[in-house]
N, CA, C and O atoms as a printed pandas DataFrame, in Angstrom:
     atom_number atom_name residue_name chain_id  residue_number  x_coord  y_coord  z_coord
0              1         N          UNK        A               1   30.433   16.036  -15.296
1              2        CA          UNK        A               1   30.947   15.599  -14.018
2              3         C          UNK        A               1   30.180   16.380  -12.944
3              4         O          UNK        A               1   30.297   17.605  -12.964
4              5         N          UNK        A               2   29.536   15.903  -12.163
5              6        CA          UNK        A               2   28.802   16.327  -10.767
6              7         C          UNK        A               2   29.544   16.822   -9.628
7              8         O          UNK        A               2   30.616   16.327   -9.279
8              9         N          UNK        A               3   29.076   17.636   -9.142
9             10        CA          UNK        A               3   30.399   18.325   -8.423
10            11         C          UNK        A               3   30.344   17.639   -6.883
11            12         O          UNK        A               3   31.179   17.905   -6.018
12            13         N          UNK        A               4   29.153   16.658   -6.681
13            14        CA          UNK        A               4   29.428   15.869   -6.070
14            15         C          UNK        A               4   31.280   14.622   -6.545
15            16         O          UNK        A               4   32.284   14.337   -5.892
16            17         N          UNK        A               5   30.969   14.408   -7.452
17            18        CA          UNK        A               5   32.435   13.619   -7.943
18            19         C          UNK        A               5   33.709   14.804   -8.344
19            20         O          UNK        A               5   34.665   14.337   -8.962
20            21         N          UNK        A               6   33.737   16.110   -8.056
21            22        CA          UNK        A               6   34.608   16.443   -8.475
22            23         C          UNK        A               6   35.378   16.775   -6.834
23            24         O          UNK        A               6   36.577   16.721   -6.561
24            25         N          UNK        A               7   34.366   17.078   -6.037
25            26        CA          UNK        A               7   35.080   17.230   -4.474
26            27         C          UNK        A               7   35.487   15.978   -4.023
27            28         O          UNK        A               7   36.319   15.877   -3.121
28            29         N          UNK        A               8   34.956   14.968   -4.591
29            30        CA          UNK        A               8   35.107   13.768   -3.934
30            31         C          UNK        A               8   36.652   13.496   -4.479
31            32         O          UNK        A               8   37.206   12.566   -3.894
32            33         N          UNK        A               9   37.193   13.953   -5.187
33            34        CA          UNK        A               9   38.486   13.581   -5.721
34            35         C          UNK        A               9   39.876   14.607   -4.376
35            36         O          UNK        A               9   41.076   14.540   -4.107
36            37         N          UNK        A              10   39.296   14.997   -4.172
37            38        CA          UNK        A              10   40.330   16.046   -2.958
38            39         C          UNK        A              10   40.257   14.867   -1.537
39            40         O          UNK        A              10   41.136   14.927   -0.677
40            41         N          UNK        A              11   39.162   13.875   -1.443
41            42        CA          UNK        A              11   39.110   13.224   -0.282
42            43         C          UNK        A              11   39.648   11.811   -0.746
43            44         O          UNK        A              11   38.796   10.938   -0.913
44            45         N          UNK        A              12   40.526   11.601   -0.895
45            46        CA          UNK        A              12   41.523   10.326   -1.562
46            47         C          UNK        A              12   43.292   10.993   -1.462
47            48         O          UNK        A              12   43.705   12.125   -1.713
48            49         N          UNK        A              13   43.955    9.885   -1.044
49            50        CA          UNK        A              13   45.063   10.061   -1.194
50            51         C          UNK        A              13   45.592    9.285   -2.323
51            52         O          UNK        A              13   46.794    9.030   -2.248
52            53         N          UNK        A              14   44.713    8.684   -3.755
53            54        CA          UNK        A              14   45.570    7.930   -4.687
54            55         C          UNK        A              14   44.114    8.348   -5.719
55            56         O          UNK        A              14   42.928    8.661   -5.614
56            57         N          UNK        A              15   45.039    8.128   -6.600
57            58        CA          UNK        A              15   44.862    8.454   -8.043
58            59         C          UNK        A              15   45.207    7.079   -9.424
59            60         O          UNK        A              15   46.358    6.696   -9.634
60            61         N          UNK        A              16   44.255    6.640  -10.040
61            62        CA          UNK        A              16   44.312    5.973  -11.143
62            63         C          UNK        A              16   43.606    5.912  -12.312
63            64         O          UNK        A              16   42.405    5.755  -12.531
64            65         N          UNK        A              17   44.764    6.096  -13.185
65            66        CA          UNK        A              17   43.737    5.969  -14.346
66            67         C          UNK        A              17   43.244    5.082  -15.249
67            68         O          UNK        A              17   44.044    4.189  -15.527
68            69         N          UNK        A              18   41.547    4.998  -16.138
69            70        CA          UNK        A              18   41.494    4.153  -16.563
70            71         C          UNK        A              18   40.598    4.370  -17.826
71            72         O          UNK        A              18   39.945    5.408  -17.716
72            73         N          UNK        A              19   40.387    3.736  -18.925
73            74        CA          UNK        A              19   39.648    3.683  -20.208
74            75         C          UNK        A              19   38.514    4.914  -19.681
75            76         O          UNK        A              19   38.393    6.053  -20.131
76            77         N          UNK        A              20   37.931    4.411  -18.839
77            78        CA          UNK        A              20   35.861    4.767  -18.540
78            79         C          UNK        A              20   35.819    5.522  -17.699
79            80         O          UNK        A              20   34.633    5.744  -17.456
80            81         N          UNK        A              21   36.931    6.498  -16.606
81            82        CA          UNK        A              21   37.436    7.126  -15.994
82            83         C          UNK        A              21   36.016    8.154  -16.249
83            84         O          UNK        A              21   35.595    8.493  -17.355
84            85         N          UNK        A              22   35.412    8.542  -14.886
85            86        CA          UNK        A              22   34.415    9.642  -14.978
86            87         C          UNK        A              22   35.068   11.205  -15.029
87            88         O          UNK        A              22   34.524   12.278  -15.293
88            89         N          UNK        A              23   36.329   10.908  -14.699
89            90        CA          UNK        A              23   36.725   12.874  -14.917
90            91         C          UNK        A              23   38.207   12.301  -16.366
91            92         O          UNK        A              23   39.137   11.500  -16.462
92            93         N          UNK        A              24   37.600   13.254  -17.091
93            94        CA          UNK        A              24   38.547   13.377  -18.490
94            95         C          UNK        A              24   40.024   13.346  -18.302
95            96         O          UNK        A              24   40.757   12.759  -19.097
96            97         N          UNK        A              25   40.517   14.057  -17.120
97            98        CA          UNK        A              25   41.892   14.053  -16.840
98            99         C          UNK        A              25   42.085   12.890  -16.211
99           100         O          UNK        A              25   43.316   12.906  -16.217
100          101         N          UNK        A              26   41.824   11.972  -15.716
101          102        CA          UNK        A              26   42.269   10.275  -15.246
102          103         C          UNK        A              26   41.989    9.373  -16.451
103          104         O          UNK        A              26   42.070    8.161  -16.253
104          105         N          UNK        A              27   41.747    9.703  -17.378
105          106        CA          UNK        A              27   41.039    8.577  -18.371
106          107         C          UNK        A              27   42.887    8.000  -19.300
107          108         O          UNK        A              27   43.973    8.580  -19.257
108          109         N          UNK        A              28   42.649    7.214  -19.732
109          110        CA          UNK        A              28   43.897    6.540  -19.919
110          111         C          UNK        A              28   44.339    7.338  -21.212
111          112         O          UNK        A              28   43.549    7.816  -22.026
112          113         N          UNK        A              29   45.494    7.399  -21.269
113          114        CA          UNK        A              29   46.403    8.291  -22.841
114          115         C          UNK        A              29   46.856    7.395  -23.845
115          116         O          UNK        A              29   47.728    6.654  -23.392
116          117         N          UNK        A              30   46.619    7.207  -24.910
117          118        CA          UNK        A              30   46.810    6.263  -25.920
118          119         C          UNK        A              30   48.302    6.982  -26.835
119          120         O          UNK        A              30   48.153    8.120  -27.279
120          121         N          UNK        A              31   49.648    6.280  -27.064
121          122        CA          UNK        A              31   50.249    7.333  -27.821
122          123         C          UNK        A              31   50.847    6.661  -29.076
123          124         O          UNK        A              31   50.814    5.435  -29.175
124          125         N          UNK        A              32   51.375    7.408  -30.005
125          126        CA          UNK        A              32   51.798    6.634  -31.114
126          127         C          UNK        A              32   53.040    5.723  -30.720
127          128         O          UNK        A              32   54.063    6.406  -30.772
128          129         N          UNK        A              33   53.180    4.993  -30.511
129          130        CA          UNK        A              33   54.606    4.683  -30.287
130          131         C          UNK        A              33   54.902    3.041  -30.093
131          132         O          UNK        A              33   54.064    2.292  -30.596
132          133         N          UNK        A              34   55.782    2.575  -29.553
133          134        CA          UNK        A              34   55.657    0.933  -29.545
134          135         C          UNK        A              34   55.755    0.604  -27.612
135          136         O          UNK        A              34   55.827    1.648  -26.963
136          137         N          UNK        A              35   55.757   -0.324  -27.020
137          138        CA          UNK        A              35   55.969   -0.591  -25.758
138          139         C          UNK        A              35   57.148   -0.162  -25.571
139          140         O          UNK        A              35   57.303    0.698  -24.703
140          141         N          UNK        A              36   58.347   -0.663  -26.367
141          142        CA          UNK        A              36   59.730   -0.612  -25.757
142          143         C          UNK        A              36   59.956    0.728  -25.662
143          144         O          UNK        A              36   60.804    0.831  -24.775
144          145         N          UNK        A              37   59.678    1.830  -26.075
145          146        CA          UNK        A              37   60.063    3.079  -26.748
146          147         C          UNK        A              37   58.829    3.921  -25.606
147          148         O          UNK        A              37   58.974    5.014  -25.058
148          149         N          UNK        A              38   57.794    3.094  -25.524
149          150        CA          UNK        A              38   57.282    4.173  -23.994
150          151         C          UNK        A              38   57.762    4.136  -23.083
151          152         O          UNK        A              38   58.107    5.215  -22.601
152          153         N          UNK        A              39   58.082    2.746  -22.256
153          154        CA          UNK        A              39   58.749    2.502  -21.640
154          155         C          UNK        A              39   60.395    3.380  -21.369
155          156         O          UNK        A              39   60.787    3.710  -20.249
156          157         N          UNK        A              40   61.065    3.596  -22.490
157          158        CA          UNK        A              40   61.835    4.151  -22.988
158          159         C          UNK        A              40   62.246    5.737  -21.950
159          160         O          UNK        A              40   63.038    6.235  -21.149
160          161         N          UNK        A              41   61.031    5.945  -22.725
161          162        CA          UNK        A              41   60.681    7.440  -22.588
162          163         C          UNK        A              41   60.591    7.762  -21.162
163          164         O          UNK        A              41   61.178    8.700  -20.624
164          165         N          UNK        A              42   59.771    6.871  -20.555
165          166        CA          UNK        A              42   59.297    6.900  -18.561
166          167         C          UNK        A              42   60.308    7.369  -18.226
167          168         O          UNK        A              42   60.675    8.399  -17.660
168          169         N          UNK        A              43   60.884    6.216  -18.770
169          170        CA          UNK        A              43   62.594    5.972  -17.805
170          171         C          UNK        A              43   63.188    6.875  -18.058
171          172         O          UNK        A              43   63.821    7.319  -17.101
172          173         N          UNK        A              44   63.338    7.634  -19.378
173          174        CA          UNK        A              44   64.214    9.231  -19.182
174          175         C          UNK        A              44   63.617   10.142  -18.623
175          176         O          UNK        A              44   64.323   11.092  -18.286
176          177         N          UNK        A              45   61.969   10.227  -18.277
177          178        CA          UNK        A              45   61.693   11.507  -17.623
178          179         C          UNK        A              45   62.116   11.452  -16.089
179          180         O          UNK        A              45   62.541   12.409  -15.442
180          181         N          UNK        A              46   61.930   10.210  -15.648
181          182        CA          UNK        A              46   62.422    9.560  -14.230
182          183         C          UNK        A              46   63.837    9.637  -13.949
183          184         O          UNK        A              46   64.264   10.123  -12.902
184          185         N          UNK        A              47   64.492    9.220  -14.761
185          186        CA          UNK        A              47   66.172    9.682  -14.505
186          187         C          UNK        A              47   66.488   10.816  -14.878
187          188         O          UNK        A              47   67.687   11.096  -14.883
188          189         N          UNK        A              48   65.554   11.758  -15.280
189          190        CA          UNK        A              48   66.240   12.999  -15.747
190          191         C          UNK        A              48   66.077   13.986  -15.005
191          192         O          UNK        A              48   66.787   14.991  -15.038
192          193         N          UNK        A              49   64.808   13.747  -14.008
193          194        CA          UNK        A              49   64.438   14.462  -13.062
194          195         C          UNK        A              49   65.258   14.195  -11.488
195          196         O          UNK        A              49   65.494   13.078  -11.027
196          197         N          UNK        A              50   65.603   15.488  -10.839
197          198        CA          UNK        A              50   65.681   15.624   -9.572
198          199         C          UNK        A              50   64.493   15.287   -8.836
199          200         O          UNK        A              50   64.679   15.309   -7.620
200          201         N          UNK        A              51   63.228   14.955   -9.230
201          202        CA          UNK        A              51   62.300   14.883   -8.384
202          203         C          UNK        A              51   61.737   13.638   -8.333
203          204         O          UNK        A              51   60.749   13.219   -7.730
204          205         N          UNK        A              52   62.633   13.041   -9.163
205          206        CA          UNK        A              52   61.740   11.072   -9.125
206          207         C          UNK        A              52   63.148   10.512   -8.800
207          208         O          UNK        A              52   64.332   10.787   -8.998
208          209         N          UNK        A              53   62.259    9.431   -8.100
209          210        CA          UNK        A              53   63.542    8.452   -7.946
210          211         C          UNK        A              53   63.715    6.919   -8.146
211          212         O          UNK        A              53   63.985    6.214   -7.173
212          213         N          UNK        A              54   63.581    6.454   -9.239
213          214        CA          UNK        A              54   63.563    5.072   -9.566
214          215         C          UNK        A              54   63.548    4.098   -8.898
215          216         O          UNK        A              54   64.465    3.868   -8.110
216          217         N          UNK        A              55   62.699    3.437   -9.020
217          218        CA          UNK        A              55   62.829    2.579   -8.132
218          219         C          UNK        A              55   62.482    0.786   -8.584
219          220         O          UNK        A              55   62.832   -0.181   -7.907
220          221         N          UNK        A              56   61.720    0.740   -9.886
221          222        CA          UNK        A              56   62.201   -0.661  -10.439
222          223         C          UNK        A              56   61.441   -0.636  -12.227
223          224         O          UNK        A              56   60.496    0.052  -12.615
224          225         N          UNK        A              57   62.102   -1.441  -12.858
225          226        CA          UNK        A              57   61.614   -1.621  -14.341
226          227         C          UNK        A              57   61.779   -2.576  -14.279
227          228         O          UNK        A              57   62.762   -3.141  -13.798
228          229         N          UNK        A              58   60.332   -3.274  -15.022
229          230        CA          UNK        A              58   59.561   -4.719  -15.168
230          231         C          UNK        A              58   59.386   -4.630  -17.198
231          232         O          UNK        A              58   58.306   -4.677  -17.787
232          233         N          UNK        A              59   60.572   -4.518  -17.777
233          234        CA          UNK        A              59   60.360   -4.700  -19.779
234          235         C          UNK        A              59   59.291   -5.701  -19.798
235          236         O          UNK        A              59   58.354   -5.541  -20.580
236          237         N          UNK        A              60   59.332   -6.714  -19.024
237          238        CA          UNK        A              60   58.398   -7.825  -19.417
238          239         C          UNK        A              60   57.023   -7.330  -19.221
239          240         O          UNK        A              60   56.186   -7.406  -20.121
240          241         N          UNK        A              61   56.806   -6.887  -18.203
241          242        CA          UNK        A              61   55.294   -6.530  -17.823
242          243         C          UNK        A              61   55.283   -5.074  -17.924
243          244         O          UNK        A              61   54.816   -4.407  -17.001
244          245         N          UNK        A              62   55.688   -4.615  -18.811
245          246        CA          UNK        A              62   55.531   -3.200  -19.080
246          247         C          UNK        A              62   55.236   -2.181  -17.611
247          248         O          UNK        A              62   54.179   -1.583  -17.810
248          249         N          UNK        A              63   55.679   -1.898  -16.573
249          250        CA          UNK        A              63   55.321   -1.400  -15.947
250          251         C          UNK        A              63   56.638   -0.928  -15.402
251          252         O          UNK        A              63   57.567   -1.712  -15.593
252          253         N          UNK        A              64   57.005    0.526  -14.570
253          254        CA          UNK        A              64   57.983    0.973  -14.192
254          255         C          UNK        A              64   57.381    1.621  -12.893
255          256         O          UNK        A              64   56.198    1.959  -12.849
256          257         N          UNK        A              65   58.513    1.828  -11.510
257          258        CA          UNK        A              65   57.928    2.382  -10.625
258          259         C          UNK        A              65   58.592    3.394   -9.998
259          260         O          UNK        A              65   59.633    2.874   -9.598
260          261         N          UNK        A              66   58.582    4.729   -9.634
261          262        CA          UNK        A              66   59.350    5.612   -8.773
262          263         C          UNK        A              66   58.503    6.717   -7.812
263          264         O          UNK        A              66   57.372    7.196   -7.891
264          265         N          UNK        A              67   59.269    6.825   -7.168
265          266        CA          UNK        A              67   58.843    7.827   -5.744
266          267         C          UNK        A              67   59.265    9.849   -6.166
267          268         O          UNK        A              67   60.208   10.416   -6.718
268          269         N          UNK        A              68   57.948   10.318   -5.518
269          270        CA          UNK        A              68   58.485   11.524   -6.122
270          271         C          UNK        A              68   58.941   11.910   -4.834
271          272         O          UNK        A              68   58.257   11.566   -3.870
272          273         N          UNK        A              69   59.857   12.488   -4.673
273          274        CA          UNK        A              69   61.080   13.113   -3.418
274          275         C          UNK        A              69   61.233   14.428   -3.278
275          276         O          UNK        A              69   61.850   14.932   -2.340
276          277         N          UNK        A              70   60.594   15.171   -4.346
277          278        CA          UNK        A              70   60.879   16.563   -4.244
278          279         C          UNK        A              70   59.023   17.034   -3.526
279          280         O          UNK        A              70   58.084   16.262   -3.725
280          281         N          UNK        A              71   58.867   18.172   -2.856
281          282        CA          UNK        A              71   57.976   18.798   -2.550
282          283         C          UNK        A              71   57.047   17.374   -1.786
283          284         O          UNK        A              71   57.520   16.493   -1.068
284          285         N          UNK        A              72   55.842   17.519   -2.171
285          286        CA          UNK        A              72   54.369   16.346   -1.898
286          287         C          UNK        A              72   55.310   15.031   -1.807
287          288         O          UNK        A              72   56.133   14.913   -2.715
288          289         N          UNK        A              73   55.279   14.128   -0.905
289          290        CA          UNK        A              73   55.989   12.718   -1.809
290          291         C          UNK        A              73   54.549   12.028   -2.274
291          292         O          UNK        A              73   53.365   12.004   -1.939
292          293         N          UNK        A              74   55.402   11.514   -3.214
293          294        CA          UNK        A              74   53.902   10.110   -3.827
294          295         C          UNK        A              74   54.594    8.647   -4.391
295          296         O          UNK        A              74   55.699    8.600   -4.933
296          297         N          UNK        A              75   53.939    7.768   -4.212
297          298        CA          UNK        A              75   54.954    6.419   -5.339
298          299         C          UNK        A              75   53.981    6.705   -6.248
299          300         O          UNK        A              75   52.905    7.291   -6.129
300          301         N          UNK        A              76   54.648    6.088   -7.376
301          302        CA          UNK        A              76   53.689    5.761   -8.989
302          303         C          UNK        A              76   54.486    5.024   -9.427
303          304         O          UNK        A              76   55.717    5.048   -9.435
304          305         N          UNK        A              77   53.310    3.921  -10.040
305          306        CA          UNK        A              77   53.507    2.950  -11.172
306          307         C          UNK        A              77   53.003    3.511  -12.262
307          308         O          UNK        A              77   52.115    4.357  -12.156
308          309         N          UNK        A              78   53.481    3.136  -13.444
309          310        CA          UNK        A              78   53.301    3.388  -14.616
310          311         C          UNK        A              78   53.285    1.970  -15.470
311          312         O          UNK        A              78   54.079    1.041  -15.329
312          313         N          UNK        A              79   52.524    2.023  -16.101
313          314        CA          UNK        A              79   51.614    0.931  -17.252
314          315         C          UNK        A              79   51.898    1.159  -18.162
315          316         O          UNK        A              79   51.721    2.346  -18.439
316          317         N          UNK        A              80   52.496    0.314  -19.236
317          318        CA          UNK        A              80   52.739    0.711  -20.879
318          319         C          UNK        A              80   52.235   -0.629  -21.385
319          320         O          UNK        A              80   52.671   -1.656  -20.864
320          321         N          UNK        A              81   51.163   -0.695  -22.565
321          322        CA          UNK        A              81   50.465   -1.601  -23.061
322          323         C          UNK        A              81   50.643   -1.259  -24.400
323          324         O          UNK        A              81   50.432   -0.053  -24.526
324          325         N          UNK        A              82   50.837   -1.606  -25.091
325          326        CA          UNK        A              82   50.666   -1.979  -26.642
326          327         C          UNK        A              82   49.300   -2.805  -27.303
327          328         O          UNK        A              82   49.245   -4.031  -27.398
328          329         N          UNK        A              83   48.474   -2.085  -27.632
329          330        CA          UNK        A              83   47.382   -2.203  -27.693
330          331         C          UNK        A              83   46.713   -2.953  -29.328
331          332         O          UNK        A              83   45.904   -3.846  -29.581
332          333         N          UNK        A              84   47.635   -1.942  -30.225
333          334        CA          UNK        A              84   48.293   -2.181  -31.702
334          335         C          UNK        A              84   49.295   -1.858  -31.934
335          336         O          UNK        A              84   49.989   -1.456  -31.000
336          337         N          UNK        A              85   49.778   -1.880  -33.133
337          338        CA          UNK        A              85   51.318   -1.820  -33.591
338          339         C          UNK        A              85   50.435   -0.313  -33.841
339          340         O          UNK        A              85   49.410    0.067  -34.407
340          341         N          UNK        A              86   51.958    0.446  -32.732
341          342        CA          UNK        A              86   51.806    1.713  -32.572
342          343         C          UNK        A              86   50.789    2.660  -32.522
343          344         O          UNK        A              86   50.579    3.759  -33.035
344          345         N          UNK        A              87   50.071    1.711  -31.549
345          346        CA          UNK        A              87   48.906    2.562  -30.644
346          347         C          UNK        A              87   48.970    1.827  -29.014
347          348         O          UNK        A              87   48.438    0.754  -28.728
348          349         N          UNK        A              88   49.768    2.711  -28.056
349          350        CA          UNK        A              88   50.657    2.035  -26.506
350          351         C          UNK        A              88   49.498    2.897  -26.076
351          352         O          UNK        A              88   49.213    4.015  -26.508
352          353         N          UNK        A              89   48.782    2.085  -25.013
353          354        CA          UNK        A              89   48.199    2.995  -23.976
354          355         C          UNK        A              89   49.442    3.021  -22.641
355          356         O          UNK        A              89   50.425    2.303  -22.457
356          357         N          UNK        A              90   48.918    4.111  -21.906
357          358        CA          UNK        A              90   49.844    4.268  -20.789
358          359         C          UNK        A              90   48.819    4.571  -19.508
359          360         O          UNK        A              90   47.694    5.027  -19.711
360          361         N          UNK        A              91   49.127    4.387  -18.675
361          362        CA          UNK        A              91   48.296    4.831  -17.354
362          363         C          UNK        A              91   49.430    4.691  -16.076
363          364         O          UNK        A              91   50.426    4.029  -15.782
364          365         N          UNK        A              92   48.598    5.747  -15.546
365          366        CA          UNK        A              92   48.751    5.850  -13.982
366          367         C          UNK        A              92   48.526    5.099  -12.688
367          368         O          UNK        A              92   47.615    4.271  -12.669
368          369         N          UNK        A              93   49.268    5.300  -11.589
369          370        CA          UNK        A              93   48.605    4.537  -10.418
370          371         C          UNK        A              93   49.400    5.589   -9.551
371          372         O          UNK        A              93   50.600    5.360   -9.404
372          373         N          UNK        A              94   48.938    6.570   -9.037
373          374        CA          UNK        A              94   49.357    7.285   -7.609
374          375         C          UNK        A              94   49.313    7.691   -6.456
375          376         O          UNK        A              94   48.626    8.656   -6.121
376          377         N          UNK        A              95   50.129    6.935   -5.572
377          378        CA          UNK        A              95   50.005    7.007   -3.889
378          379         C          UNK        A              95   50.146    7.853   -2.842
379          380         O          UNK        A              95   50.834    7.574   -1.860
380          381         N          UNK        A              96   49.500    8.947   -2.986
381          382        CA          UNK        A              96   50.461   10.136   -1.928
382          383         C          UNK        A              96   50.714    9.412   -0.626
383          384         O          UNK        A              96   50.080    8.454   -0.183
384          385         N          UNK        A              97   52.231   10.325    0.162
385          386        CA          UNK        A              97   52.515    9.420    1.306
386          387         C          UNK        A              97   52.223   10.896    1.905
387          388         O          UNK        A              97   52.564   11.998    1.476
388          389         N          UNK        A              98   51.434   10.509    3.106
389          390        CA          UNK        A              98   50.787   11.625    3.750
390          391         C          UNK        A              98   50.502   11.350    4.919
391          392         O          UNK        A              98   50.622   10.129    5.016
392          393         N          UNK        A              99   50.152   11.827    5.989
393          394        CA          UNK        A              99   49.824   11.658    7.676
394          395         C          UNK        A              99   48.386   11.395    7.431
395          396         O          UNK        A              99   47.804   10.420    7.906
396          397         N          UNK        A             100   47.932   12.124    6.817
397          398        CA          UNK        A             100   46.264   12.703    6.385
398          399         C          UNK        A             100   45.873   11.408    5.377
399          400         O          UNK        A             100   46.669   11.005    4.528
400          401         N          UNK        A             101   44.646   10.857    5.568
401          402        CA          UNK        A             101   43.647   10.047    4.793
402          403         C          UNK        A             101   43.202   10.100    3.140
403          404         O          UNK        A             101   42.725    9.273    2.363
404          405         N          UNK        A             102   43.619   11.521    3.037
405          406        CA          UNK        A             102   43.897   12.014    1.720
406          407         C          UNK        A             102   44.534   13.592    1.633
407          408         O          UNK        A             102   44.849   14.486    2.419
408          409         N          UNK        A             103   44.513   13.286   -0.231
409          410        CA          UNK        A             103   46.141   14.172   -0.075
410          411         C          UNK        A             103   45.292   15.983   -1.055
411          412         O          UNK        A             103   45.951   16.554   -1.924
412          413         N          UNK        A             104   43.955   16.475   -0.652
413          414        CA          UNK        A             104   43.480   17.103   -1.677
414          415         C          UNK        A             104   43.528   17.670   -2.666
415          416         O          UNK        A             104   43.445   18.880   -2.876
416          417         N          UNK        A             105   43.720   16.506   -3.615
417          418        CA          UNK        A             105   43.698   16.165   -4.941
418          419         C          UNK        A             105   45.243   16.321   -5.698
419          420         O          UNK        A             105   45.395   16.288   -6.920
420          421         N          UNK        A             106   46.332   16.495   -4.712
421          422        CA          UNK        A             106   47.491   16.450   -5.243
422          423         C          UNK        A             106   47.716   15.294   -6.340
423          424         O          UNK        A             106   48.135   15.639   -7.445
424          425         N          UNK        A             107   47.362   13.449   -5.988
425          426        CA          UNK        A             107   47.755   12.822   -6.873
426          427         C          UNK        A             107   47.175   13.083   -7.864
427          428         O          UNK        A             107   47.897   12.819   -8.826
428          429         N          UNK        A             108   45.928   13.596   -8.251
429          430        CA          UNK        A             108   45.102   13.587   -9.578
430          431         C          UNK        A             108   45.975   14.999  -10.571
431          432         O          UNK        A             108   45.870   15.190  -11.783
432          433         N          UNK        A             109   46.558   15.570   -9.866
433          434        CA          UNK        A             109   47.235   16.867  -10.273
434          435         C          UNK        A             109   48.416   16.030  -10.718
435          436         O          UNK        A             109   48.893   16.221  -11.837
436          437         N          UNK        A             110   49.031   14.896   -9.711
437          438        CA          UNK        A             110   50.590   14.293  -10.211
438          439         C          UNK        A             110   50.348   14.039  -11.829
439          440         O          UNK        A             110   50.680   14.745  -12.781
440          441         N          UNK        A             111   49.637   12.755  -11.792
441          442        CA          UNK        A             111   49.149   12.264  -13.372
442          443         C          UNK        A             111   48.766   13.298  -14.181
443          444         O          UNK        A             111   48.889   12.974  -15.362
444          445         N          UNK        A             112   48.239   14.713  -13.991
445          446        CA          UNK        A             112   47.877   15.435  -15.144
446          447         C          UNK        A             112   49.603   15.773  -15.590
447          448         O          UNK        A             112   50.196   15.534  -16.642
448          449         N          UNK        A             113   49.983   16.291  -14.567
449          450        CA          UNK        A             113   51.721   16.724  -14.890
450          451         C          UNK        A             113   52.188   15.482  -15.703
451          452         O          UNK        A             113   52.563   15.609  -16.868
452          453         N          UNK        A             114   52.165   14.526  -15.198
453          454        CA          UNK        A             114   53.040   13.209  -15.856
454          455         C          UNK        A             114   52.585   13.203  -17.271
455          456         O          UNK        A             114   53.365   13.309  -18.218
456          457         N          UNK        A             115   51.074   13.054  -17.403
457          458        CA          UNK        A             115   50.972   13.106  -19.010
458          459         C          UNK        A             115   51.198   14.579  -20.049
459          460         O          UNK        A             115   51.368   14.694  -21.263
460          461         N          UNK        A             116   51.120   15.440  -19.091
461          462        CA          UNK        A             116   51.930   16.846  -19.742
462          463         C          UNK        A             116   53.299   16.555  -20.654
463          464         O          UNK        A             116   53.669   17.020  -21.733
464          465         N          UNK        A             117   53.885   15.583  -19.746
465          466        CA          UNK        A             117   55.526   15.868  -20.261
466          467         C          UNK        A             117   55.154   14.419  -20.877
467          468         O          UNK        A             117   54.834   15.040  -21.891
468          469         N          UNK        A             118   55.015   13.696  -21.060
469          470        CA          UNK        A             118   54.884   12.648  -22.080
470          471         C          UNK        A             118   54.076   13.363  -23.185
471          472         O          UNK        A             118   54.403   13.197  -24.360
472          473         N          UNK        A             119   52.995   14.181  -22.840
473          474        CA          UNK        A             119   52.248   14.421  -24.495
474          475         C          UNK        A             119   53.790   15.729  -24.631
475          476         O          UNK        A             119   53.077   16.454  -25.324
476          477         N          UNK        A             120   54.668   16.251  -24.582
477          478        CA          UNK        A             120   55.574   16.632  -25.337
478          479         C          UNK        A             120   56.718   15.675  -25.572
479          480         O          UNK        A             120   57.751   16.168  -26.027
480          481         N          UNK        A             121   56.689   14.569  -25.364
481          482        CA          UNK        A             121   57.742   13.331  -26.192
482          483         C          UNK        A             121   56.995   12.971  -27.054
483          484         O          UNK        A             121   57.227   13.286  -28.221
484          485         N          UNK        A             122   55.808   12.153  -26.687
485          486        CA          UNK        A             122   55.387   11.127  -27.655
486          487         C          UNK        A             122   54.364   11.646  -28.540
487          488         O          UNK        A             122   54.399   12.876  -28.507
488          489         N          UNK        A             123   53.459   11.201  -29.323
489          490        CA          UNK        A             123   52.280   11.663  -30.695
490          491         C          UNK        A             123   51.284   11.510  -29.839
491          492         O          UNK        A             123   50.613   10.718  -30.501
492          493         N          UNK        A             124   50.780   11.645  -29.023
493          494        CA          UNK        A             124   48.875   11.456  -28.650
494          495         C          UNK        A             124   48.281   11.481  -29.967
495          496         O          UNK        A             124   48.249   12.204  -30.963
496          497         N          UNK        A             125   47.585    9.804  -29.326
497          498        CA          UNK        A             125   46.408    9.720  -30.279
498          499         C          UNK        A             125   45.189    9.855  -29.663
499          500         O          UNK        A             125   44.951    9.357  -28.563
500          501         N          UNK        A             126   44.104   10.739  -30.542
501          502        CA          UNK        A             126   43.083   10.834  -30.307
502          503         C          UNK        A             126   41.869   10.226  -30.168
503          504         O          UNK        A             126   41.325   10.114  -31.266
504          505         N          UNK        A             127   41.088    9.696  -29.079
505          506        CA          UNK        A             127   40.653    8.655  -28.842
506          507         C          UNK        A             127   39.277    8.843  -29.356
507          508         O          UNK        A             127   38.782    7.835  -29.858
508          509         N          UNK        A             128   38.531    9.948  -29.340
509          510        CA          UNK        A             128   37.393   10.984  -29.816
510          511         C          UNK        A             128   36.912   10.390  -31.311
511          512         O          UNK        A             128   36.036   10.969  -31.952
């Protein structure tokens, strides 16, 4: 990673992740598990926390959305795909709400946290 692209991540107020992702920490998380049961999982770290606040679940289109309320605010969507029987990718989408044009590099920090506490629920599989 060029440290041209690594400053460039502090000048953005949103964050997403994806398969081909040039910095390792945005690249998408693959976990053992099924759709319903990631999904599952979102939704208890989101209701379990004082710091998220729910705000809609789509079972059909795998996707869930909440606002973080404590400290930084940000919205995030969350993506749950079932890729194979029990191999769910998951990804990010995060919005800091900010005065400022960008939020330096808070959302890319949100998603590392978010997949922190999911890789202690679910099995990460190794994509390597």
């Amino acid at each position: 990673m060029s440290f041209g692209k690594k400053l460039s991540r502090f000048f953005y107020n949103q964050a997403e992740t994806s398969d081909n992702h040039w910095d390792k920490e945005l690249q998408t998380r693959y976990y053992k598990t099924t759709k319903d049961k990631g999904l599952a999982i979102l939704e208890q770290l989101v209701q379990g926390s004082q710091n998220y606040q729910l705000n809609s679940i789509s079972a059909e289109h795998g996707e869930i959305s909440f606002r973080i309320v404590k400290g930084k605010k940000a919205f995030v969507i969350a993506t749950v795909i079932m890729v194979r029987p029990y191999q769910t990718a998951i990804d990010f989408n995060v919005s800091s709400e900010s005065g400022l044009p960008f939020d330096f590099g808070h959302s890319s920090k949100l998603v590392k946290q978010l997949y922190e506490k999911l890789n202690k629920e679910l099995q990460l599989i190794d994509k390597n």
